[in-house]
Biotite code that builds the C-alpha atoms (Angstrom):
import biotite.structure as struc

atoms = struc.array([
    struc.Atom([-6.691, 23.723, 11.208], chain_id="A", res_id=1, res_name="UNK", atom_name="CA", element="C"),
    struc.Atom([-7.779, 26.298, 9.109], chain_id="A", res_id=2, res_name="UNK", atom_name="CA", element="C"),
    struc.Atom([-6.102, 29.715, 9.240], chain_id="A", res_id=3, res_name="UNK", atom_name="CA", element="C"),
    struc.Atom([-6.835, 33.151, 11.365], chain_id="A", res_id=4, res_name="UNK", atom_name="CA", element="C"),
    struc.Atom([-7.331, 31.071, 14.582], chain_id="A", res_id=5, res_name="UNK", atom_name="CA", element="C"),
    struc.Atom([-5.179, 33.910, 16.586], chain_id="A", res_id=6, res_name="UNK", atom_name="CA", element="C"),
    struc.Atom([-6.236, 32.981, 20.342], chain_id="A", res_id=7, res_name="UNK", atom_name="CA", element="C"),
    struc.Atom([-4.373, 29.070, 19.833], chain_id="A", res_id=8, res_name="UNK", atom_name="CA", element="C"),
    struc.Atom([-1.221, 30.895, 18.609], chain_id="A", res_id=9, res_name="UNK", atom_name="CA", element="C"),
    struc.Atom([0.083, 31.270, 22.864], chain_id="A", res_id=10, res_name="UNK", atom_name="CA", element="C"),
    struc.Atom([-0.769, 27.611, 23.616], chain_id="A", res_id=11, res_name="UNK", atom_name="CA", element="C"),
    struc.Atom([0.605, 26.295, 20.070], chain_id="A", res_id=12, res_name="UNK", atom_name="CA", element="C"),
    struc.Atom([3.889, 28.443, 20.283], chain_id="A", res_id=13, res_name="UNK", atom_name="CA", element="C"),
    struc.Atom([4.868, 26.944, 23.312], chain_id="A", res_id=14, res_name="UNK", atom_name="CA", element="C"),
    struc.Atom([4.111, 23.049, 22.255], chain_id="A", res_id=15, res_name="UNK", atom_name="CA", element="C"),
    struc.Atom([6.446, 23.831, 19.663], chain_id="A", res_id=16, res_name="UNK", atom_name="CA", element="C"),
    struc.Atom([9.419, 24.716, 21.855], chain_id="A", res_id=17, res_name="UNK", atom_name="CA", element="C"),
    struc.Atom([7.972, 21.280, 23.900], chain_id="A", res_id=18, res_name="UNK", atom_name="CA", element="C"),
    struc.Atom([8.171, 19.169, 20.345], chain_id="A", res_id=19, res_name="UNK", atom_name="CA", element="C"),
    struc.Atom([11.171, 20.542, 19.534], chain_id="A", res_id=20, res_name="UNK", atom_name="CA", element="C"),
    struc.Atom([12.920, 19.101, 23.047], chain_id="A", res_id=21, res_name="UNK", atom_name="CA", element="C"),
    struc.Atom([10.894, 16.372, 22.996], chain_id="A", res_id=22, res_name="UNK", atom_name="CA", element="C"),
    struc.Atom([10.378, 14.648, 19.494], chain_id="A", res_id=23, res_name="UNK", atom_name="CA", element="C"),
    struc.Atom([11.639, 11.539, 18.823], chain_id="A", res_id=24, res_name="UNK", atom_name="CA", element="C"),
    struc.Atom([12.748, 10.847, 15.283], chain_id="A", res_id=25, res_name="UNK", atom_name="CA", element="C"),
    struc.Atom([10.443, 8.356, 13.626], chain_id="A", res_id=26, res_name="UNK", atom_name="CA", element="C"),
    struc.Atom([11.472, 5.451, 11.239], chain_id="A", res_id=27, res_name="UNK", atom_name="CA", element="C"),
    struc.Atom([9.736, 6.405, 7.992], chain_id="A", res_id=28, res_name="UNK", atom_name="CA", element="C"),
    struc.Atom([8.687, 4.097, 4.868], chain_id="A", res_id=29, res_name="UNK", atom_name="CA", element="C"),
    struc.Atom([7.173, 6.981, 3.541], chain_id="A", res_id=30, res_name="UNK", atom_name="CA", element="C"),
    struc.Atom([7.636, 7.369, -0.408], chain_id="A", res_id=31, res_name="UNK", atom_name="CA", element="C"),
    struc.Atom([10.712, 9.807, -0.999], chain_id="A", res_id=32, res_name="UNK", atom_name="CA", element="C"),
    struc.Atom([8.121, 13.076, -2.288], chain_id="A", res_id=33, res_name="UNK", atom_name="CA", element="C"),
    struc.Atom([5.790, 12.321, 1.447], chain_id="A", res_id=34, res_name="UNK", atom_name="CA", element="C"),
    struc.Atom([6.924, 13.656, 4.628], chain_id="A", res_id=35, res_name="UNK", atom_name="CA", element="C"),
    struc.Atom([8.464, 11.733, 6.895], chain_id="A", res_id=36, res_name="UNK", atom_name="CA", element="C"),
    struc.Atom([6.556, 10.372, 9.844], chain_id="A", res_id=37, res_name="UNK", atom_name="CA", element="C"),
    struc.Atom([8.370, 12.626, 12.494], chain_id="A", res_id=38, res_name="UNK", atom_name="CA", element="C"),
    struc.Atom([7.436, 15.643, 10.057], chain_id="A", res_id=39, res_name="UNK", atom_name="CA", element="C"),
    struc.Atom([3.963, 14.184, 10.518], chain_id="A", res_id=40, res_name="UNK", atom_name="CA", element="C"),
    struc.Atom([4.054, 14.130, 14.226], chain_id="A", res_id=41, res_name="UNK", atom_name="CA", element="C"),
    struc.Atom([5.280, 17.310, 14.959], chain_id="A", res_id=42, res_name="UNK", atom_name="CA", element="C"),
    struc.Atom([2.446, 18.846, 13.078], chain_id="A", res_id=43, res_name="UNK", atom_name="CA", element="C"),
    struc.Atom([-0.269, 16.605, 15.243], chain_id="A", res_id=44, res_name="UNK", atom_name="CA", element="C"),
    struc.Atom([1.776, 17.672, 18.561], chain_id="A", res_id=45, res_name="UNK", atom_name="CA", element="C"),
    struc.Atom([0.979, 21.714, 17.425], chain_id="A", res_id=46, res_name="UNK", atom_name="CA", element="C"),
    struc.Atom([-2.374, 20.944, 16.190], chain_id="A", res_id=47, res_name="UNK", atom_name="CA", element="C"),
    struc.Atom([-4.018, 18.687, 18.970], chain_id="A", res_id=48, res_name="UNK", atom_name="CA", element="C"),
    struc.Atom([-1.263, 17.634, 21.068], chain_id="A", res_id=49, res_name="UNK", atom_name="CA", element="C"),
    struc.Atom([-1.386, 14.089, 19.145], chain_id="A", res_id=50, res_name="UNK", atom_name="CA", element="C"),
    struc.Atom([-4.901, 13.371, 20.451], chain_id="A", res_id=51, res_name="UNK", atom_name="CA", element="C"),
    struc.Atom([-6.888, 11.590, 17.786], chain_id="A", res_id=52, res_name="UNK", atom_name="CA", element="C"),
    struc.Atom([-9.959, 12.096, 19.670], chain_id="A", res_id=53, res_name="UNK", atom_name="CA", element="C"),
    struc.Atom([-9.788, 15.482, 20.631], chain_id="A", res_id=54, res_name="UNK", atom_name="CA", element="C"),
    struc.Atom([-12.992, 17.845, 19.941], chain_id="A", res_id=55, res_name="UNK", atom_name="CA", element="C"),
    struc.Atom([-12.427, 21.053, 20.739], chain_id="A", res_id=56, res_name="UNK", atom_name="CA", element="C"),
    struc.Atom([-15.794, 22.068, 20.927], chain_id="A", res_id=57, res_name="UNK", atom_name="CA", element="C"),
    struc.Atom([-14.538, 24.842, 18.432], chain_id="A", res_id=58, res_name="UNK", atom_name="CA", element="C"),
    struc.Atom([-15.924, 23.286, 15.046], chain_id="A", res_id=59, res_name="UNK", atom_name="CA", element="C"),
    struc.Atom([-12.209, 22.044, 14.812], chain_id="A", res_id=60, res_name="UNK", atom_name="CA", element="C"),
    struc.Atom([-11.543, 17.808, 15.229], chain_id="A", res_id=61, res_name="UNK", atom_name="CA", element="C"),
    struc.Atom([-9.358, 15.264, 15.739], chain_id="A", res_id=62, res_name="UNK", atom_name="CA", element="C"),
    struc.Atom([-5.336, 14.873, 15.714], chain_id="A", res_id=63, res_name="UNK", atom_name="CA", element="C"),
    struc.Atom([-4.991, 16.834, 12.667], chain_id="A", res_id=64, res_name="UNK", atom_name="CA", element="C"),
    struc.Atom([-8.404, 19.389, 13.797], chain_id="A", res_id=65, res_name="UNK", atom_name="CA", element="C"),
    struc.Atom([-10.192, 18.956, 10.521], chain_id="A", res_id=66, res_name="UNK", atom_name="CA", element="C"),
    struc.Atom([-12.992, 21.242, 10.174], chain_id="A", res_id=67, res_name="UNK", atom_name="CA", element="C"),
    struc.Atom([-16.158, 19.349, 8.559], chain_id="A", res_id=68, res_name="UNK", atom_name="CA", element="C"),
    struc.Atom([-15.968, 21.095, 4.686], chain_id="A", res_id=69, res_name="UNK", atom_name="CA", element="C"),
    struc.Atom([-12.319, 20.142, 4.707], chain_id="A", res_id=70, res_name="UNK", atom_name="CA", element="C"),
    struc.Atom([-12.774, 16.926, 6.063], chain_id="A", res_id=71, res_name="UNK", atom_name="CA", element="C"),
    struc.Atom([-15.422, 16.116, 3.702], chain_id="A", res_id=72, res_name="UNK", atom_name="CA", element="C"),
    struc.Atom([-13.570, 17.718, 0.993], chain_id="A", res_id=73, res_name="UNK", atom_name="CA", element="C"),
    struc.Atom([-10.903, 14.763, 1.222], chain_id="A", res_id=74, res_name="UNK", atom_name="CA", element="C"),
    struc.Atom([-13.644, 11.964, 1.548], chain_id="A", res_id=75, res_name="UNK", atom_name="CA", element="C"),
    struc.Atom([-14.346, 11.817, 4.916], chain_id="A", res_id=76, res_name="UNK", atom_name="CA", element="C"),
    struc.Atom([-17.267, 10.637, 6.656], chain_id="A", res_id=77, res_name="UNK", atom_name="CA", element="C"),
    struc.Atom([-19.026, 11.256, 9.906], chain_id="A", res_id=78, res_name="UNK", atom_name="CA", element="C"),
    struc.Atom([-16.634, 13.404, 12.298], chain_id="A", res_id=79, res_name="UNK", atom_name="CA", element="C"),
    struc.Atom([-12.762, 13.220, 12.086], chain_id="A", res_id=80, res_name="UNK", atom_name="CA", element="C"),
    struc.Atom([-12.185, 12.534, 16.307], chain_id="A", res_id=81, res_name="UNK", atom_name="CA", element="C"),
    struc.Atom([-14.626, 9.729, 15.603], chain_id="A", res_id=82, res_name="UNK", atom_name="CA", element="C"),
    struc.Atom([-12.764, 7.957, 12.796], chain_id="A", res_id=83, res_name="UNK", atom_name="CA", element="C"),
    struc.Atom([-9.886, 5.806, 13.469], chain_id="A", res_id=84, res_name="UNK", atom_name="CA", element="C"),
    struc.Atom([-6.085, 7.115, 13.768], chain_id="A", res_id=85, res_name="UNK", atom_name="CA", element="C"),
    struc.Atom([-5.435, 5.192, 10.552], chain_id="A", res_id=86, res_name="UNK", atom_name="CA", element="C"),
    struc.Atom([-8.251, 6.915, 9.002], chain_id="A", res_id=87, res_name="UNK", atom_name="CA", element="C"),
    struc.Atom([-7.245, 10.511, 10.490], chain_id="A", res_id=88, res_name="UNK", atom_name="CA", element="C"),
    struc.Atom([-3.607, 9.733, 8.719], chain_id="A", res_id=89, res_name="UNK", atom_name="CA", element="C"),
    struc.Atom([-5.042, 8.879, 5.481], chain_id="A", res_id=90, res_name="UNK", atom_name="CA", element="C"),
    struc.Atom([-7.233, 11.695, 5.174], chain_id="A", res_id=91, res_name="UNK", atom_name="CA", element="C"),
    struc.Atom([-4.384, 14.336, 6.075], chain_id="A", res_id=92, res_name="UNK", atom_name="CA", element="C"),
    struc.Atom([-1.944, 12.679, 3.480], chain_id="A", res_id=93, res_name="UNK", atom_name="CA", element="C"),
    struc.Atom([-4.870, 12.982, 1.086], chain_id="A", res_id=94, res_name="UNK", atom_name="CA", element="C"),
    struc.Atom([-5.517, 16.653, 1.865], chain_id="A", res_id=95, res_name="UNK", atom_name="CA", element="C"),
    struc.Atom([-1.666, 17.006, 1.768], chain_id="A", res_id=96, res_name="UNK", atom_name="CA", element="C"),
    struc.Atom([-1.673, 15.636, -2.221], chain_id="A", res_id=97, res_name="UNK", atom_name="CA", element="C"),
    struc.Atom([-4.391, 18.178, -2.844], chain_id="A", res_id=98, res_name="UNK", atom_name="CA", element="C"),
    struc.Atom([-3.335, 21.327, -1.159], chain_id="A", res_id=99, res_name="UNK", atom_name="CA", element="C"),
    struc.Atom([0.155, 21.025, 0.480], chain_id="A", res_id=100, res_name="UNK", atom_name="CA", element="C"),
    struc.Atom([0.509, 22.026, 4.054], chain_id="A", res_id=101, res_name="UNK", atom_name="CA", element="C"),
    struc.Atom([-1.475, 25.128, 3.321], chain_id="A", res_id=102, res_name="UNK", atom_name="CA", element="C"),
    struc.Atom([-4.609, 24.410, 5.330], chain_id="A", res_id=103, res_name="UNK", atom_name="CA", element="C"),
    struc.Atom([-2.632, 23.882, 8.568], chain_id="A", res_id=104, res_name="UNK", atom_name="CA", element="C"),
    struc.Atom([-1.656, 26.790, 10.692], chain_id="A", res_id=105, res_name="UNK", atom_name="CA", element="C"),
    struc.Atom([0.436, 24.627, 12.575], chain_id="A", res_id=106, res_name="UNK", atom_name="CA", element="C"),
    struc.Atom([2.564, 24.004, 9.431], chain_id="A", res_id=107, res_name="UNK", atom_name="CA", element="C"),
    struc.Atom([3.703, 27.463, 9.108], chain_id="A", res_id=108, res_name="UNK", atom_name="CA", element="C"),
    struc.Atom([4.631, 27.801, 12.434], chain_id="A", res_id=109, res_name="UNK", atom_name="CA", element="C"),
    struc.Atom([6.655, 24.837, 12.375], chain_id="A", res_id=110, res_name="UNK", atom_name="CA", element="C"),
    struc.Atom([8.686, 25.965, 9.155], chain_id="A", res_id=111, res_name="UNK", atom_name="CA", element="C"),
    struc.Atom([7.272, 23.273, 7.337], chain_id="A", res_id=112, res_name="UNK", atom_name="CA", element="C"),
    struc.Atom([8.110, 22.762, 3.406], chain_id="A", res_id=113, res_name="UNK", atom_name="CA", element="C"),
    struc.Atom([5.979, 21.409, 1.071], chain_id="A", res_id=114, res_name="UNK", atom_name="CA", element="C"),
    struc.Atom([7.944, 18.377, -1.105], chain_id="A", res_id=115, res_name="UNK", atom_name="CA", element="C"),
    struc.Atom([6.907, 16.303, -4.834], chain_id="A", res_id=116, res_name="UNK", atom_name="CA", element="C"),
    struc.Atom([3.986, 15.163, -3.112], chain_id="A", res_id=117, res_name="UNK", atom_name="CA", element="C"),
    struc.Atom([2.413, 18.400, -1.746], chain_id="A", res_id=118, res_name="UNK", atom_name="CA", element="C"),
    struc.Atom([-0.399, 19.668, -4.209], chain_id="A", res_id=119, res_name="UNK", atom_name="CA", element="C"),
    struc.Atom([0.521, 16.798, -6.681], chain_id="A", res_id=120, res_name="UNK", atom_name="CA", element="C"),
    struc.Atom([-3.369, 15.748, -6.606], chain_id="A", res_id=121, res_name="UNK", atom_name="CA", element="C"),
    struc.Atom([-2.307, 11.845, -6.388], chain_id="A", res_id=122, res_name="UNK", atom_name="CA", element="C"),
    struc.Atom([-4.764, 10.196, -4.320], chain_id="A", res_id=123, res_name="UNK", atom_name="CA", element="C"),
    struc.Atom([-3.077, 8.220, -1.908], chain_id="A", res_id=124, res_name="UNK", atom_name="CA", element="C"),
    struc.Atom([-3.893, 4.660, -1.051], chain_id="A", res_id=125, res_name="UNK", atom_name="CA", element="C"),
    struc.Atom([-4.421, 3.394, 2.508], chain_id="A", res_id=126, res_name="UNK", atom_name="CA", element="C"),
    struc.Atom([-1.213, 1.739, 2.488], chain_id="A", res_id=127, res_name="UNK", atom_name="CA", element="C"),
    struc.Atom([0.750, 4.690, 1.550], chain_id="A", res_id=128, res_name="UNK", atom_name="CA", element="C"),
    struc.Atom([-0.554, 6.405, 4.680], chain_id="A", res_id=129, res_name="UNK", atom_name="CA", element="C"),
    struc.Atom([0.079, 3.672, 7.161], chain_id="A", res_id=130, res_name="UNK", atom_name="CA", element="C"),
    struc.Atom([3.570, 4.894, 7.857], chain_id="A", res_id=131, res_name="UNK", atom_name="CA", element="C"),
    struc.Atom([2.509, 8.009, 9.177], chain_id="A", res_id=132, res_name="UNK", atom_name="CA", element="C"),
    struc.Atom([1.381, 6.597, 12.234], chain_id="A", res_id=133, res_name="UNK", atom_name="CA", element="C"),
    struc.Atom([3.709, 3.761, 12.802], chain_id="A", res_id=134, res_name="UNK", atom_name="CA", element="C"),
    struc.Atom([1.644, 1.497, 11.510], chain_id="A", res_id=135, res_name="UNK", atom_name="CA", element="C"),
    struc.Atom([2.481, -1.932, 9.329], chain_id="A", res_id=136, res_name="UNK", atom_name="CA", element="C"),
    struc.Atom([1.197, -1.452, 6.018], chain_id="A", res_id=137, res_name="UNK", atom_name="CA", element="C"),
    struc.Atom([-1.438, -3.973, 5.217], chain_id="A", res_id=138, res_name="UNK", atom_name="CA", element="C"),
    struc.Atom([-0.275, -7.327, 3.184], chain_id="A", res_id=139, res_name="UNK", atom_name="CA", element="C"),
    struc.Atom([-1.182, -6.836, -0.274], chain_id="A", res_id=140, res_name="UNK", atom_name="CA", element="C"),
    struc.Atom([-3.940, -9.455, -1.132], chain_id="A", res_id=141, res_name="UNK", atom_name="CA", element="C"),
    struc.Atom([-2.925, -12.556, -2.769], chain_id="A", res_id=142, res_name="UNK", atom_name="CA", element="C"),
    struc.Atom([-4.024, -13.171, -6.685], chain_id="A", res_id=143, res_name="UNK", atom_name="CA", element="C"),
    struc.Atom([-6.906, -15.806, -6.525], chain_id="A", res_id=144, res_name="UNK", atom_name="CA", element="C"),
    struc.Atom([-5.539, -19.077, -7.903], chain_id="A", res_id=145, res_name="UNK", atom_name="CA", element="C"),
    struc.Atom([-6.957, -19.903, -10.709], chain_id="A", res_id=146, res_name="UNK", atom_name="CA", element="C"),
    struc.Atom([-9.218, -23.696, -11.101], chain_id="A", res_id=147, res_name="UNK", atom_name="CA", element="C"),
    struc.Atom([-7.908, -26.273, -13.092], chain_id="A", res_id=148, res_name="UNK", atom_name="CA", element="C"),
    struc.Atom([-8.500, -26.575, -16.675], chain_id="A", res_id=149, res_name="UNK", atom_name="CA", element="C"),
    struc.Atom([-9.386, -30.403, -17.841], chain_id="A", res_id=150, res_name="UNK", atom_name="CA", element="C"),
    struc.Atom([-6.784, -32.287, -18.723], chain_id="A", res_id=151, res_name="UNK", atom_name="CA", element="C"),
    struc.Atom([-6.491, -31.556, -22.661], chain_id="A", res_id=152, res_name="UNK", atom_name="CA", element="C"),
    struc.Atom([-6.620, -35.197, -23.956], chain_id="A", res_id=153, res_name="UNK", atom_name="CA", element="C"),
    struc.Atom([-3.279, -34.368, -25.418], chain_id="A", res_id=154, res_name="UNK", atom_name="CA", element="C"),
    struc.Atom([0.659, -34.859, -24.258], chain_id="A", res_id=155, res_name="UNK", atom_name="CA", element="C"),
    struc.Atom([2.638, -32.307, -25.180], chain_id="A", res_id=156, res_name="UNK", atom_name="CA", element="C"),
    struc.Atom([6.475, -32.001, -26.371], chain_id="A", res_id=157, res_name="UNK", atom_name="CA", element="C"),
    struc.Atom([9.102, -29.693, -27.478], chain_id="A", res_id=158, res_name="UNK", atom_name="CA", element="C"),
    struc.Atom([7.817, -27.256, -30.563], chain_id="A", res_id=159, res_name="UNK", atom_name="CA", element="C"),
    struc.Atom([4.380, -27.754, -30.058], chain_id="A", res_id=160, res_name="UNK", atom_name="CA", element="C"),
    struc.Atom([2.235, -24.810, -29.659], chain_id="A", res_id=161, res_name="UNK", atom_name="CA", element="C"),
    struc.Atom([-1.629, -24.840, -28.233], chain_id="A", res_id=162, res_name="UNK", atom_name="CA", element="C"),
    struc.Atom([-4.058, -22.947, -26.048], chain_id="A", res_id=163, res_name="UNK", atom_name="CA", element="C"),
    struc.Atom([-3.884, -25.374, -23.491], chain_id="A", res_id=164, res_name="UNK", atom_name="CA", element="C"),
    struc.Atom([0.092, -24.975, -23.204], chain_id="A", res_id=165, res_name="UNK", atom_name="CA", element="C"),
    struc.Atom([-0.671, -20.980, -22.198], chain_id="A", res_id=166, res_name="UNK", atom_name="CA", element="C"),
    struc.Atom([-2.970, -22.053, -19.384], chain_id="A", res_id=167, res_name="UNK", atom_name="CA", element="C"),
    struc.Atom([-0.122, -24.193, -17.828], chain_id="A", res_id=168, res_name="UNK", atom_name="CA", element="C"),
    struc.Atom([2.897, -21.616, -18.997], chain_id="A", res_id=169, res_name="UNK", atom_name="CA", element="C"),
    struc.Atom([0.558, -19.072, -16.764], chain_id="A", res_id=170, res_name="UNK", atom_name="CA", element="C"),
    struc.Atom([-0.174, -21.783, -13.983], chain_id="A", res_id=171, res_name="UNK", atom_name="CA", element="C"),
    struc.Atom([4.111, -22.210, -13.627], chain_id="A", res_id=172, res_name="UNK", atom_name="CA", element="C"),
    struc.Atom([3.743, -18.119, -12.991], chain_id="A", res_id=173, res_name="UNK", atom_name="CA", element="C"),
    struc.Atom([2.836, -18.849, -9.559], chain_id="A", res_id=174, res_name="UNK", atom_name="CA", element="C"),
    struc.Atom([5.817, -20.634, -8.794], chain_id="A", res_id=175, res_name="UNK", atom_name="CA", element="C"),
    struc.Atom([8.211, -17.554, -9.955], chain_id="A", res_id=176, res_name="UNK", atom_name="CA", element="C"),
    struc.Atom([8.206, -18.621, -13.466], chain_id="A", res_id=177, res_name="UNK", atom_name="CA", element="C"),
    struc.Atom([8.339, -15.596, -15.706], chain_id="A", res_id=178, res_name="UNK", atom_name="CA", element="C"),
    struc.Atom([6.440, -16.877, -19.239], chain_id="A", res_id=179, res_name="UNK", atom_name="CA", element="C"),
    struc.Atom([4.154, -14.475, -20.932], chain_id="A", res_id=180, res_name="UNK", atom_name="CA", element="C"),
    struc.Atom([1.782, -17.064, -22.097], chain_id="A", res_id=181, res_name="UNK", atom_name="CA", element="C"),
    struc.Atom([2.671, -17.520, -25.404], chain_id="A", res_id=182, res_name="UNK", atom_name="CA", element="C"),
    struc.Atom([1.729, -21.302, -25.622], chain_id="A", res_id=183, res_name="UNK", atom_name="CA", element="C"),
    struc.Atom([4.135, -22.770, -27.453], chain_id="A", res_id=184, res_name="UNK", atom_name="CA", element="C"),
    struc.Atom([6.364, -25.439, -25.905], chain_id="A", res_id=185, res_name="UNK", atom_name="CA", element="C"),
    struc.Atom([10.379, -24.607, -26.138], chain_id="A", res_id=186, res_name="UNK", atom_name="CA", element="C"),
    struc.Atom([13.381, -24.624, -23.670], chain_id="A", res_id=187, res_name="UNK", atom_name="CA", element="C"),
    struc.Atom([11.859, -22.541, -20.605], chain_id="A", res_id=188, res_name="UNK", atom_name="CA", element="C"),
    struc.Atom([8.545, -24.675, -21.054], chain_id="A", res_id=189, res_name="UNK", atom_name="CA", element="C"),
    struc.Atom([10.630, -27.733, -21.131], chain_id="A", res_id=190, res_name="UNK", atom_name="CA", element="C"),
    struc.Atom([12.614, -27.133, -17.819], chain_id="A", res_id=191, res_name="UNK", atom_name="CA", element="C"),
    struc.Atom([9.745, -25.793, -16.012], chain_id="A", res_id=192, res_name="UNK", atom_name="CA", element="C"),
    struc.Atom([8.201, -29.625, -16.825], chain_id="A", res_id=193, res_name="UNK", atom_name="CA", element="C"),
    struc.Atom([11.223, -30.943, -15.900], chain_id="A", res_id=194, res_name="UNK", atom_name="CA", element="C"),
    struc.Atom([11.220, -29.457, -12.447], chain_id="A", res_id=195, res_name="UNK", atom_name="CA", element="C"),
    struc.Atom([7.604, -30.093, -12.084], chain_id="A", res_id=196, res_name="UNK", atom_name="CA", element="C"),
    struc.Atom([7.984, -33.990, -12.237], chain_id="A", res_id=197, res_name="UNK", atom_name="CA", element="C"),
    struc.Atom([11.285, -34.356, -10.173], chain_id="A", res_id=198, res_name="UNK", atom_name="CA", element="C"),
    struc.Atom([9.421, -32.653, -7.576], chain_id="A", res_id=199, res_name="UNK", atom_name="CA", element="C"),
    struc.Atom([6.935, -34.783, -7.842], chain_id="A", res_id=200, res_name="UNK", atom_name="CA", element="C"),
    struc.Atom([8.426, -37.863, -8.368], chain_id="A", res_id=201, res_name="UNK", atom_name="CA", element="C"),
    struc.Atom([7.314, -38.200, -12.114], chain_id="A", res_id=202, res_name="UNK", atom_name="CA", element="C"),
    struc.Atom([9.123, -39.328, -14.824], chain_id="A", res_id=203, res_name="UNK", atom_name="CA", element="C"),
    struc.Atom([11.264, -36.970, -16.096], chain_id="A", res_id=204, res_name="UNK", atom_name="CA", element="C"),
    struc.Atom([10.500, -37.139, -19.279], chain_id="A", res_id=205, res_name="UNK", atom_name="CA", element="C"),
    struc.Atom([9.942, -33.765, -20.266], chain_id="A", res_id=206, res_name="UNK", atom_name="CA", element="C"),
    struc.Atom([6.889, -33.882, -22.302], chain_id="A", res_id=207, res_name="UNK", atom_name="CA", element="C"),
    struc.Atom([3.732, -32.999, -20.389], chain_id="A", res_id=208, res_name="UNK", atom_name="CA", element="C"),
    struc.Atom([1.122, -35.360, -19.952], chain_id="A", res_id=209, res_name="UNK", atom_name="CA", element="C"),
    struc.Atom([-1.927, -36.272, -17.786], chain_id="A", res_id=210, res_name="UNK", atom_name="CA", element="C"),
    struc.Atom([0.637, -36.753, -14.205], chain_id="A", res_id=211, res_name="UNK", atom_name="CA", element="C"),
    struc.Atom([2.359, -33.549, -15.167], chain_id="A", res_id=212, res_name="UNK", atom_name="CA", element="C"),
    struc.Atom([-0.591, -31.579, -15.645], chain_id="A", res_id=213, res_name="UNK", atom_name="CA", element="C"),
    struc.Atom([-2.052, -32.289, -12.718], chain_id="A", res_id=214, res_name="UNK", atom_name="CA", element="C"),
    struc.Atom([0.893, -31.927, -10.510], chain_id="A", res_id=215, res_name="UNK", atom_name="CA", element="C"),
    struc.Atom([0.977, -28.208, -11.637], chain_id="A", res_id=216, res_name="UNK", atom_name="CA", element="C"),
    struc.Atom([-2.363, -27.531, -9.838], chain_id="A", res_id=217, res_name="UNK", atom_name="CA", element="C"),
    struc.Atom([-2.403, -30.339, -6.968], chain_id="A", res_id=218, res_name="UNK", atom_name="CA", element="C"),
    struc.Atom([1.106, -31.638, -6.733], chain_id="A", res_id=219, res_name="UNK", atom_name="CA", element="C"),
    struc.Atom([3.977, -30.204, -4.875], chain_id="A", res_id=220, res_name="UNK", atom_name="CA", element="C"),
    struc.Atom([5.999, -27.145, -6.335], chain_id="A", res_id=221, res_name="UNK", atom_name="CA", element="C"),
    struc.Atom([8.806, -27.033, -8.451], chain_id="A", res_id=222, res_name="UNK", atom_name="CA", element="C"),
    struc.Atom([10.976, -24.569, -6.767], chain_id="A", res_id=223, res_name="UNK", atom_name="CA", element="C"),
])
């Protein structure tokens, strides 16, 4: 990985004639300024001939052959051909953001061009790497649901405005609602109670009470 390593130029010339014949095009959900996942490839085909858990025995690991400062450098931890592919991605995608594709020998070789990403010091996230290797990013984790507030003792109508209304406007949020929370009570309040109690077999009358109230947190959804 890191430069002057003269006696792997032979063996790394001819992989790239191989890559070039051999390379598949990846599909890439790479962000437009990262490169694409075939870019990505190529450049673990010259450096380790994709092998995640290659040591060389050379001070030089894993599919992208980390040395330990650089690896460390980019928040790694233990030894690169130890960690996980998915790790291995993320930490060359982070050392990408921080220094381009300068570290690599490989890179140059290849003709490689550094895009809005490269040297932009944005640390990436986990998910922004999974592309590299083909890999689903993960499912963003769901917002907890908030508990129930009590019942406010009160029923509720058009024009009125009270703390109580916010905690429902922001309850009919998880449904695909849109209010900011602004607690009052006026047309898009109105049909989102509406919609509640037809759903739920309530009686539509458009004020919120006690069955409407807790239909928001227990009953079935509006939409």
């Amino acid at each position: 990985m890191v430069k002057h390593r003269f006696r792997r130029v032979g063996i790394r010339v001819l992989l790239i004639a191989l890559v070039a014949g051999t390379v598949q095009l990846l599909t890439s959900t790479a962000a437009s300024a990262d490169p694409a996942a075939s870019t990505w490839l190529k450049l673990r085909m010259c450096e380790s001939s994709n092998r995640y858990t290659i040591n060389t025995g050379t001070g030089y690991y894993g599919a992208y052959q980390f040395d330990l400062p650089t690896w460390r450098s980019v928040g790694g931890a233990g030894r690169p051909d130890q960690a996980s592919a998915a790790e291995q991605d993320y930490r060359a995608l982070y050392l990408y953001r921080m220094r381009g594709w300068q570290p690599w020998e490989c890179a140059g070789m290849l003709g490689l061009l550094g895009d809005g990403d490269a040297r932009s010091k944005r640390i990436p996230s986990y998910a922004e790497a999974a592309y590299i290797g083909g890999r689903p990013a993960p499912a963003p984790t769901p917002p907890p649901v908030a508990a129930k507030p009590p019942w406010p003792g009160l029923v509720y109508a058009y024009g009125d405005c009270a703390p109580a209304l916010r905690s429902f406007q922001l309850r009919m949020n998880a449904f695909g609602y849109s209010f900011q929370g602004t607690g009052c009570y006026y047309g898009k309040t109105q049909q989102a109670v509406l919609d509640l109690q037809r759903a739920n077999a309530i009686n539509d009358s458009g004020r919120l009470g006690p069955k409407t109230w807790k239909a928001a947190w227990d009953g079935k959804p509006p939409r």
